[in-house]
TIVO-2410 file (N, C-alpha, C; in nm, 3 decimals):
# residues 140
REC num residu      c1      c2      c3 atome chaine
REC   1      X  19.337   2.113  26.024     N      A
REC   1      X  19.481   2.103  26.052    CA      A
REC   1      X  19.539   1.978  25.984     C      A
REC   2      X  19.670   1.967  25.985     N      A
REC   2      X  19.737   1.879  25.904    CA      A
REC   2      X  19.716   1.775  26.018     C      A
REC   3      X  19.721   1.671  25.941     N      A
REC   3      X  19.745   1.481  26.032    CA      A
REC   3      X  19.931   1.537  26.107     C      A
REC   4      X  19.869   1.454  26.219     N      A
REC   4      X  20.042   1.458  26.320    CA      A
REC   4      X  20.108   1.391  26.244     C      A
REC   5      X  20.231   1.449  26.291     N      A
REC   5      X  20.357   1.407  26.187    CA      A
REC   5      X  20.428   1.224  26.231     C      A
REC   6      X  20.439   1.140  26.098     N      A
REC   6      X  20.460   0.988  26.186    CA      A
REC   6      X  20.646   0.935  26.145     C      A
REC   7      X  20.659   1.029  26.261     N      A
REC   7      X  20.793   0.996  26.213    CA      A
REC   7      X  20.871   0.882  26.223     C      A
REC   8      X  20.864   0.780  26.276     N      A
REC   8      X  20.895   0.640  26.318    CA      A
REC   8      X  20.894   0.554  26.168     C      A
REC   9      X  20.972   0.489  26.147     N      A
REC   9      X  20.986   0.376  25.997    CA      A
REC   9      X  20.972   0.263  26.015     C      A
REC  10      X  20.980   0.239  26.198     N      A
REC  10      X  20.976   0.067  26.228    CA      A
REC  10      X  20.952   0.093  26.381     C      A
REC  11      X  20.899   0.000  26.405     N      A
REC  11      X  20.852  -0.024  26.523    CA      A
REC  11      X  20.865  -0.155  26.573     C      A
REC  12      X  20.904  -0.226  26.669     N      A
REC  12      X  20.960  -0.342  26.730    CA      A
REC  12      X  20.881  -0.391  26.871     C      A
REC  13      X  20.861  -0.507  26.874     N      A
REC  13      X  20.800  -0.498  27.026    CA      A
REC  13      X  20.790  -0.644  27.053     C      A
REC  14      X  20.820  -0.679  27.175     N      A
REC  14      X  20.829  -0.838  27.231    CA      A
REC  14      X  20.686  -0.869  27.285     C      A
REC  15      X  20.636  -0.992  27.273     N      A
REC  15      X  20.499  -0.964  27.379    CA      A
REC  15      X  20.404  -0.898  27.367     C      A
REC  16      X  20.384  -0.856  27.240     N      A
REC  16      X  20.283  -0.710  27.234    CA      A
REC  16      X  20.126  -0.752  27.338     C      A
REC  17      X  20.128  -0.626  27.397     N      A
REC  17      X  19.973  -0.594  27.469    CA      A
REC  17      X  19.892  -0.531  27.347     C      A
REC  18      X  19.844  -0.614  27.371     N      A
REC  18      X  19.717  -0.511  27.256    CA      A
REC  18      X  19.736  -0.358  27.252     C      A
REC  19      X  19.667  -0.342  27.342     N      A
REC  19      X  19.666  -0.193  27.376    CA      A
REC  19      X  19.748  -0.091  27.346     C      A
REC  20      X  19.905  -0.133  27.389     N      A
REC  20      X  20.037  -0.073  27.399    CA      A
REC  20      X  20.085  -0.035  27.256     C      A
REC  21      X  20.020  -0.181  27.155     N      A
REC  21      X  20.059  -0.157  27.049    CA      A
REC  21      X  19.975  -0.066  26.953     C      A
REC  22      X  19.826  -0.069  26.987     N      A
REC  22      X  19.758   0.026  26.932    CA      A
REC  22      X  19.781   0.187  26.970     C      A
REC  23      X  19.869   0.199  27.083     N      A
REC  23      X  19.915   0.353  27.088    CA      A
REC  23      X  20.042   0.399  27.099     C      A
REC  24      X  20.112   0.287  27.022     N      A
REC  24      X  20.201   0.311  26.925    CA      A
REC  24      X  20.199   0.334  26.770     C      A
REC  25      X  20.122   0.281  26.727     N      A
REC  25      X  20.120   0.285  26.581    CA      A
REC  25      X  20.146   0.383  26.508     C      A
REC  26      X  20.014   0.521  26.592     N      A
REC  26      X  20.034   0.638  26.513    CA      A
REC  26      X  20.109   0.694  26.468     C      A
REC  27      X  20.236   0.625  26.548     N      A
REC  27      X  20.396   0.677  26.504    CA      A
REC  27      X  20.494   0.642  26.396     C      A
REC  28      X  20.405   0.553  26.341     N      A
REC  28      X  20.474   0.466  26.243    CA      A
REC  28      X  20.414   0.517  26.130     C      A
REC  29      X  20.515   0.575  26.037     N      A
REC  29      X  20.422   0.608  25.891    CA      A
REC  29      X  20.405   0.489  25.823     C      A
REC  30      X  20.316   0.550  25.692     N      A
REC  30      X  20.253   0.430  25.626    CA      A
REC  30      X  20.339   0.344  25.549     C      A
REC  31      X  20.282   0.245  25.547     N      A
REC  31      X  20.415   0.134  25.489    CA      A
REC  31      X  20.509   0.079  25.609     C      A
REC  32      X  20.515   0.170  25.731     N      A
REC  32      X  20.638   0.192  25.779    CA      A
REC  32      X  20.586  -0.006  25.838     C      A
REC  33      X  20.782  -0.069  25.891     N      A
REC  33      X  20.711  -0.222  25.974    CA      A
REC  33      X  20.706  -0.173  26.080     C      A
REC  34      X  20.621  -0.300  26.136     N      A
REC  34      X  20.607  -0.300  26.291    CA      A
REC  34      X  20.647  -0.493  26.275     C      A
REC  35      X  20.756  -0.494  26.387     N      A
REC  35      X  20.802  -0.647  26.395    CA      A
REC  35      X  20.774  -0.681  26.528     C      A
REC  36      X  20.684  -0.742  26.538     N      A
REC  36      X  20.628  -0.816  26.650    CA      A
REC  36      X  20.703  -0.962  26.672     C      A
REC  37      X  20.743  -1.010  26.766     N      A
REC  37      X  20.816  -1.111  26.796    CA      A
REC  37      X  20.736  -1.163  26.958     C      A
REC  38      X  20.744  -1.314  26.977     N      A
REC  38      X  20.750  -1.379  27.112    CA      A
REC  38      X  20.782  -1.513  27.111     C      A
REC  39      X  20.770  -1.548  27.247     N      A
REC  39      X  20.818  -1.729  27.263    CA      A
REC  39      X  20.759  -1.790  27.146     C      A
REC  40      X  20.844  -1.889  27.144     N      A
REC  40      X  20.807  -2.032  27.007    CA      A
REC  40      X  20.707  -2.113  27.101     C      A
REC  41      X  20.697  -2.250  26.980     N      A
REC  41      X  20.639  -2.318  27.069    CA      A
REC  41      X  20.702  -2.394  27.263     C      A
REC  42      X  20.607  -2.385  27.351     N      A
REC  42      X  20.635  -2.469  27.457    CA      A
REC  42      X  20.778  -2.577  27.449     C      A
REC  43      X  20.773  -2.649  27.378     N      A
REC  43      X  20.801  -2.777  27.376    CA      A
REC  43      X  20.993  -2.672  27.357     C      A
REC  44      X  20.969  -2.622  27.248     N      A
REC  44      X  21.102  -2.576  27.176    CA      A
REC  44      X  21.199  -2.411  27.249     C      A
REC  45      X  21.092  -2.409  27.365     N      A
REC  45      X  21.187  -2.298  27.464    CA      A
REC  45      X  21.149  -2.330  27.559     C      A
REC  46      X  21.306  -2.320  27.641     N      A
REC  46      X  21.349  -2.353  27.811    CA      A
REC  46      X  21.335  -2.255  27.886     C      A
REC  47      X  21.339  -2.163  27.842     N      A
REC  47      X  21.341  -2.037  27.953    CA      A
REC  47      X  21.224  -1.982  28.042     C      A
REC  48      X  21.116  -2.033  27.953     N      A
REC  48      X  20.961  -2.019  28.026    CA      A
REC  48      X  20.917  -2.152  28.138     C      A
REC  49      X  20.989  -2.274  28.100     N      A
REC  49      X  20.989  -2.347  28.174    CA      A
REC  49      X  21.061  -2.334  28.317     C      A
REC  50      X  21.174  -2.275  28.285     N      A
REC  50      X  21.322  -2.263  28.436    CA      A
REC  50      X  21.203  -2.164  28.463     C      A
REC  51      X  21.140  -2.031  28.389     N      A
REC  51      X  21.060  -1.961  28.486    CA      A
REC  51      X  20.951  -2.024  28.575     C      A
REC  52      X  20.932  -2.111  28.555     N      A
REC  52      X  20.795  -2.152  28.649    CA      A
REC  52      X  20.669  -2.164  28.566     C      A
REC  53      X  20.695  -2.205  28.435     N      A
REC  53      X  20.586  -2.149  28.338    CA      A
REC  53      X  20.600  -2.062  28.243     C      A
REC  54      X  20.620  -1.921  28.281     N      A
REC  54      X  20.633  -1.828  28.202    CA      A
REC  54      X  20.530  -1.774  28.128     C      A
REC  55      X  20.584  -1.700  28.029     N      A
REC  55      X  20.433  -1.650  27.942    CA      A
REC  55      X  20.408  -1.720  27.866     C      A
REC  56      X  20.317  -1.735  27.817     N      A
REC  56      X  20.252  -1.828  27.704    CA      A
REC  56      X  20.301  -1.786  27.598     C      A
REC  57      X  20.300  -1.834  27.407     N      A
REC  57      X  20.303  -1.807  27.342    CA      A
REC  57      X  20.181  -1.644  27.301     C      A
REC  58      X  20.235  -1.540  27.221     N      A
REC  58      X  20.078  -1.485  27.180    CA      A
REC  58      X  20.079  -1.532  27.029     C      A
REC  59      X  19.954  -1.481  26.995     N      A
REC  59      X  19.938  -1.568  26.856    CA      A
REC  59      X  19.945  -1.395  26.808     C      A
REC  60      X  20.058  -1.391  26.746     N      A
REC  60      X  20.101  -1.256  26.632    CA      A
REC  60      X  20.025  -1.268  26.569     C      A
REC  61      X  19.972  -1.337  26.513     N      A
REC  61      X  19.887  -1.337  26.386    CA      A
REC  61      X  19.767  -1.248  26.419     C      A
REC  62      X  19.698  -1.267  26.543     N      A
REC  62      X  19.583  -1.178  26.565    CA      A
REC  62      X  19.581  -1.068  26.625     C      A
REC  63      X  19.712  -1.070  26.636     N      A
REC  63      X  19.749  -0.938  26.697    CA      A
REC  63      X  19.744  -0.839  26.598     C      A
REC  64      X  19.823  -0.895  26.489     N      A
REC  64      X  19.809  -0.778  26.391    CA      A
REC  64      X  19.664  -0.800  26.308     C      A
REC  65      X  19.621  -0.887  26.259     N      A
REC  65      X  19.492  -0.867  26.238    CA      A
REC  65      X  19.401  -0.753  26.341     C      A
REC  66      X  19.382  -0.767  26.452     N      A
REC  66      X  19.329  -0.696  26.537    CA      A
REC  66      X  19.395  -0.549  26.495     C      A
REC  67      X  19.529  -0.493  26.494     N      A
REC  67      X  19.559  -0.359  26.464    CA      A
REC  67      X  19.521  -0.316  26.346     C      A
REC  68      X  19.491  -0.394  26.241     N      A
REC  68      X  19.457  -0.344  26.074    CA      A
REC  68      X  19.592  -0.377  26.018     C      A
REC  69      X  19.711  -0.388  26.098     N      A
REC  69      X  19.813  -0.434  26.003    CA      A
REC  69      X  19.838  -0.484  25.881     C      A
REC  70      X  19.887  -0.466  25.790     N      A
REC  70      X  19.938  -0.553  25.721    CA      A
REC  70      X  20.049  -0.690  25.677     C      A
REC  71      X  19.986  -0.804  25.697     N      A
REC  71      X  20.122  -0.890  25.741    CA      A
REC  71      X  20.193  -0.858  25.590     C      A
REC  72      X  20.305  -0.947  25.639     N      A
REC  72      X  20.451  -0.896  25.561    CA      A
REC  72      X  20.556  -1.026  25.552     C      A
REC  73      X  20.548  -1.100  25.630     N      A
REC  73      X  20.644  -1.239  25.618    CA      A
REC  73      X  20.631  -1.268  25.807     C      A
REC  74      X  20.689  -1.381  25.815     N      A
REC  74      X  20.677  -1.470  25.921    CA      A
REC  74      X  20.805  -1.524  25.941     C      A
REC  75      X  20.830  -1.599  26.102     N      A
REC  75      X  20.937  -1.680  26.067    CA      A
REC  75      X  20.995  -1.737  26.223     C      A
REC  76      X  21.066  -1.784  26.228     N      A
REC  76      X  21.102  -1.878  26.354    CA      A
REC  76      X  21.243  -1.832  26.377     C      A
REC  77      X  21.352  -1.800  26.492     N      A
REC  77      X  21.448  -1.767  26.464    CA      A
REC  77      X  21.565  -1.842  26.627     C      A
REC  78      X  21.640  -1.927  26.596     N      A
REC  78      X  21.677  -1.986  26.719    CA      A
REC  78      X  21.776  -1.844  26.806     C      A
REC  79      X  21.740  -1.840  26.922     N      A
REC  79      X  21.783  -1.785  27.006    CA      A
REC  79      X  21.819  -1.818  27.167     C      A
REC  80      X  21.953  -1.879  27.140     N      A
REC  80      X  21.960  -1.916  27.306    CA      A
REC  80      X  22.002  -1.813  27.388     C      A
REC  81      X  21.981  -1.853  27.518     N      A
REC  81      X  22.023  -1.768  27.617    CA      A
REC  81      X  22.176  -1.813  27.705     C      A
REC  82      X  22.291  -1.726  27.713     N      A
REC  82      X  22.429  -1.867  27.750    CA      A
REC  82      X  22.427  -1.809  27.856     C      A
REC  83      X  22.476  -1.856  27.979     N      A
REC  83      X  22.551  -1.786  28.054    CA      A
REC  83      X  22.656  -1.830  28.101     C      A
REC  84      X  22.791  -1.731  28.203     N      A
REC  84      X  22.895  -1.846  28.214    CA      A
REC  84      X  22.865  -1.918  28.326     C      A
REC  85      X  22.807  -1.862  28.435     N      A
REC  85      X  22.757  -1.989  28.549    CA      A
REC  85      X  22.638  -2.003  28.549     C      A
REC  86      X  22.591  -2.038  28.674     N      A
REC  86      X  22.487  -2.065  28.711    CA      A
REC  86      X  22.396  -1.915  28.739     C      A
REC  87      X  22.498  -1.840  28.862     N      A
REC  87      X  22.482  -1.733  28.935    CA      A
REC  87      X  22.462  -1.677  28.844     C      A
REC  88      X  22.545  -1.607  28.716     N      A
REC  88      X  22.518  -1.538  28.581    CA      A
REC  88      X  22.333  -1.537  28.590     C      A
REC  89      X  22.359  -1.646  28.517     N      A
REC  89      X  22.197  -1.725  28.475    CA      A
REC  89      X  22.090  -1.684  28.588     C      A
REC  90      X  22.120  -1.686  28.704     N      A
REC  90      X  22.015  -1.628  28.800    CA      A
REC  90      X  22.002  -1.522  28.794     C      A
REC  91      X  22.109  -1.451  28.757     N      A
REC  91      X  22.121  -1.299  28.793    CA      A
REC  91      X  22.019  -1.181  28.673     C      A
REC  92      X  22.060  -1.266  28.538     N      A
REC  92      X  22.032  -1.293  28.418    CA      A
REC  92      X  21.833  -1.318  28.424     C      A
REC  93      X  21.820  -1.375  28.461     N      A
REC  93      X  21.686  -1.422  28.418    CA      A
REC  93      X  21.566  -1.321  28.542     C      A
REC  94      X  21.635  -1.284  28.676     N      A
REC  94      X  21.585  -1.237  28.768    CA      A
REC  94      X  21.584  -1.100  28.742     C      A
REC  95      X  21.662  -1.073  28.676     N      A
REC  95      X  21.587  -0.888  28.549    CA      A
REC  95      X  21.535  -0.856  28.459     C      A
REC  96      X  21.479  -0.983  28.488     N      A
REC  96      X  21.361  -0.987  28.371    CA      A
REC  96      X  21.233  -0.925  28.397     C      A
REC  97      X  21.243  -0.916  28.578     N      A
REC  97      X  21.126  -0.822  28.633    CA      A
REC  97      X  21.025  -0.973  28.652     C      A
REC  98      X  21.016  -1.066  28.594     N      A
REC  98      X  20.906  -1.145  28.628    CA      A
REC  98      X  20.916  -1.225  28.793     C      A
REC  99      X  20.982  -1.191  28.859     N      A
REC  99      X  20.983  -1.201  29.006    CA      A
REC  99      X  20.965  -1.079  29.057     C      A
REC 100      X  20.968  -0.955  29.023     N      A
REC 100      X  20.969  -0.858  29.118    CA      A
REC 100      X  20.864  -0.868  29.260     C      A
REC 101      X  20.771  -0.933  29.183     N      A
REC 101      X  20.647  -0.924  29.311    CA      A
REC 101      X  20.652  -1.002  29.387     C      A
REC 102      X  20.768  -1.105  29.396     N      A
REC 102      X  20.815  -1.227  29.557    CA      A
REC 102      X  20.823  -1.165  29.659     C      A
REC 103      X  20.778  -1.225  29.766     N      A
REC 103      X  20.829  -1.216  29.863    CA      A
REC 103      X  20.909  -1.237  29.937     C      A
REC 104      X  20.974  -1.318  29.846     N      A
REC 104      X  21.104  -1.377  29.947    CA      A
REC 104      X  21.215  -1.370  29.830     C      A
REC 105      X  21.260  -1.312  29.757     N      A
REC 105      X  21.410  -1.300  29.703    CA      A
REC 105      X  21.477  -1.400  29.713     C      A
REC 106      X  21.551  -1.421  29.831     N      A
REC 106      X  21.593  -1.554  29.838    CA      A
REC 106      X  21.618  -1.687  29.817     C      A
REC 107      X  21.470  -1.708  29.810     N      A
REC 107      X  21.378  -1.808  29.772    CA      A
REC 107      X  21.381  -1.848  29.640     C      A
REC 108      X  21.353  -1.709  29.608     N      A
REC 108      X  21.295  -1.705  29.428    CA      A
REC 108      X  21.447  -1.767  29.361     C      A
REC 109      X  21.585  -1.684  29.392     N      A
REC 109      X  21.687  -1.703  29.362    CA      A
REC 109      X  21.740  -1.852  29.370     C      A
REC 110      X  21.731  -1.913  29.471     N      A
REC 110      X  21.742  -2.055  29.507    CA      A
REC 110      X  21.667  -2.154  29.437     C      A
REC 111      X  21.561  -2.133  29.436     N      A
REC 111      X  21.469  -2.211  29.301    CA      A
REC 111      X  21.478  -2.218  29.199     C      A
REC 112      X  21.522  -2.070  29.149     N      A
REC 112      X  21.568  -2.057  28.958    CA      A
REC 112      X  21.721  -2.126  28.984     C      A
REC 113      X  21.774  -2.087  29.063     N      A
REC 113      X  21.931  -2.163  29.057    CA      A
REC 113      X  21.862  -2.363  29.046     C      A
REC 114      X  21.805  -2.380  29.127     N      A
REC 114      X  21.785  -2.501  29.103    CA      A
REC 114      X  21.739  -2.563  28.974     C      A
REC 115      X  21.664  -2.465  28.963     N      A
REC 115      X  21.542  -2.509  28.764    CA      A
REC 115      X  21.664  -2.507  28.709     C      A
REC 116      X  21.770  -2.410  28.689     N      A
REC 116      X  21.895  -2.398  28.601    CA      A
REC 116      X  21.960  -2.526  28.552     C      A
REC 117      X  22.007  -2.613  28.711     N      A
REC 117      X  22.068  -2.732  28.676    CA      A
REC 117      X  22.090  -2.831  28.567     C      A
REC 118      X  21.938  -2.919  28.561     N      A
REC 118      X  21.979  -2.933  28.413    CA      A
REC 118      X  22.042  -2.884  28.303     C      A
REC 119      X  22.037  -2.768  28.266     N      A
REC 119      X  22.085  -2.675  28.187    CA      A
REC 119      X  22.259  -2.640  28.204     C      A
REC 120      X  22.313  -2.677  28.286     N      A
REC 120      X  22.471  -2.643  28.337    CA      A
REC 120      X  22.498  -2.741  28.239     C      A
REC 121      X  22.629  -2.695  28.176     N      A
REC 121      X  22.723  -2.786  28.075    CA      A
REC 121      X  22.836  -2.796  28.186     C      A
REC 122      X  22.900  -2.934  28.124     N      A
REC 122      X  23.019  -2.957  28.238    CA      A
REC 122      X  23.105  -2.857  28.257     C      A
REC 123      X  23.126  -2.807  28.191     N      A
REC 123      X  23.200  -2.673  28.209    CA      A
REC 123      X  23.185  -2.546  28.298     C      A
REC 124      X  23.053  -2.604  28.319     N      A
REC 124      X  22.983  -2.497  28.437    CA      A
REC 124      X  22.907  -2.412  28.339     C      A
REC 125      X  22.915  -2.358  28.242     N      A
REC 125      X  22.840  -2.246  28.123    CA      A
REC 125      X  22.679  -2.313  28.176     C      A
REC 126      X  22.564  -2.195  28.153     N      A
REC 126      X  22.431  -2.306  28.141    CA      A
REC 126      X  22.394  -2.232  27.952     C      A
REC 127      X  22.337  -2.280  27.875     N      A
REC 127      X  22.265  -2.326  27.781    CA      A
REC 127      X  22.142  -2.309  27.770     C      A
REC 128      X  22.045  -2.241  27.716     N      A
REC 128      X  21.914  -2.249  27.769    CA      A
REC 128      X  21.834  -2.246  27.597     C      A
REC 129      X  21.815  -2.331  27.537     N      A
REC 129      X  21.779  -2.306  27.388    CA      A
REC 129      X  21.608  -2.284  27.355     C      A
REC 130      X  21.585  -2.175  27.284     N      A
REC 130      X  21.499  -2.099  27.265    CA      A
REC 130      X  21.452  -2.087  27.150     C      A
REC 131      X  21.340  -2.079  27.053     N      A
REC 131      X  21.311  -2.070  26.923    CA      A
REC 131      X  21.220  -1.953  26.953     C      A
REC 132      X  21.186  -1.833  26.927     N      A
REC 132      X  21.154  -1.746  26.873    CA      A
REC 132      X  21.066  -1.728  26.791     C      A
REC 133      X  20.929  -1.702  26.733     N      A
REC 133      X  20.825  -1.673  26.678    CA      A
REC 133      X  20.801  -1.533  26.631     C      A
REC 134      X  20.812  -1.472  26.490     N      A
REC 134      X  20.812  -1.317  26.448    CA      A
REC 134      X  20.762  -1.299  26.346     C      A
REC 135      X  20.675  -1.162  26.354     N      A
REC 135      X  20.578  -1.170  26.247    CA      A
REC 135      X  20.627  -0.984  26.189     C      A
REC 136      X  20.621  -0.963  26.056     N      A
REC 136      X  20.648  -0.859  26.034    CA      A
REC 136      X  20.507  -0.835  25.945     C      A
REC 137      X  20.496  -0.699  25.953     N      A
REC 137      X  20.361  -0.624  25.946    CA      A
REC 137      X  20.385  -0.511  25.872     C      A
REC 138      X  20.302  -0.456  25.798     N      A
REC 138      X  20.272  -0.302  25.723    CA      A
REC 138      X  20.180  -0.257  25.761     C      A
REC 139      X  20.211  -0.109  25.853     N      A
REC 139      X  20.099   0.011  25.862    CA      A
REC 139      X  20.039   0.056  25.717     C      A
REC 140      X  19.900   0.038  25.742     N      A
REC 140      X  19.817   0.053  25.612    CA      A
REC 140      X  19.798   0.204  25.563     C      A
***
């Protein structure tokens, strides 16, 4: 029988799981990109910090090594996060799903409102500046 058909030209993904991304691929014809992106360094994004930590950087690089990829270019890309208040910003960062599993809502909400603070411009807006890490790839 003929190879399944790969109809996809690009493929995109934040955070890649290994896994997730290896059963995606098949969908991507050859040549086609796959642009893998995540957090910059520590030092140069706030948003993992107001989280409590957050996720770590992944190292793209072995990610796509690990798929057979082909790299393709690299690059750093500033991305802040604005909001107009505070509440925004809580509301904002708390659908991100990385609290879902609290137990106390409340809590969780009151704490990220607090981490926020620094981050409030007098104006009340918060600011949250972010650098970005992205690696673009060729299915072989």
């Amino acid at each position: 029988p003929p190879p399944p058909p790969r109809p996809y030209d690009a493929l995109l993904a934040f955070s890649p799981a290994p896994a997730a991304l290896s059963s995606a691929l098949p969908v991507v014809r050859r040549g086609g990109a796959v642009v893998l992106a995540d957090w910059g360094p520590a030092e140069r994004c706030t948003v993992p910090s107001v989280l409590g930590g957050g996720p770590a950087p992944g190292d793209l690089d072995a990610v796509v090594e690990s798929a057979g990829l082909r790299p393709d270019g690299s690059g750093r890309v500033f991305c802040p996060f604005g909001y107009a208040d505070v509440d925004s910003a809580v509301r904002g960062l708390l659908s991100t799903g990385l609290y879902d599993g609290t137990s106390d809502a409340a809590l969780a909400e009151k704490e990220l409102a607090e981490a926020l603070h620094p981050f409030e411009r007098p104006d009340g807006t918060v600011w949250l500046p972010n650098i970005f890490r992205y690696v673009i790839a060729r299915v072989a």
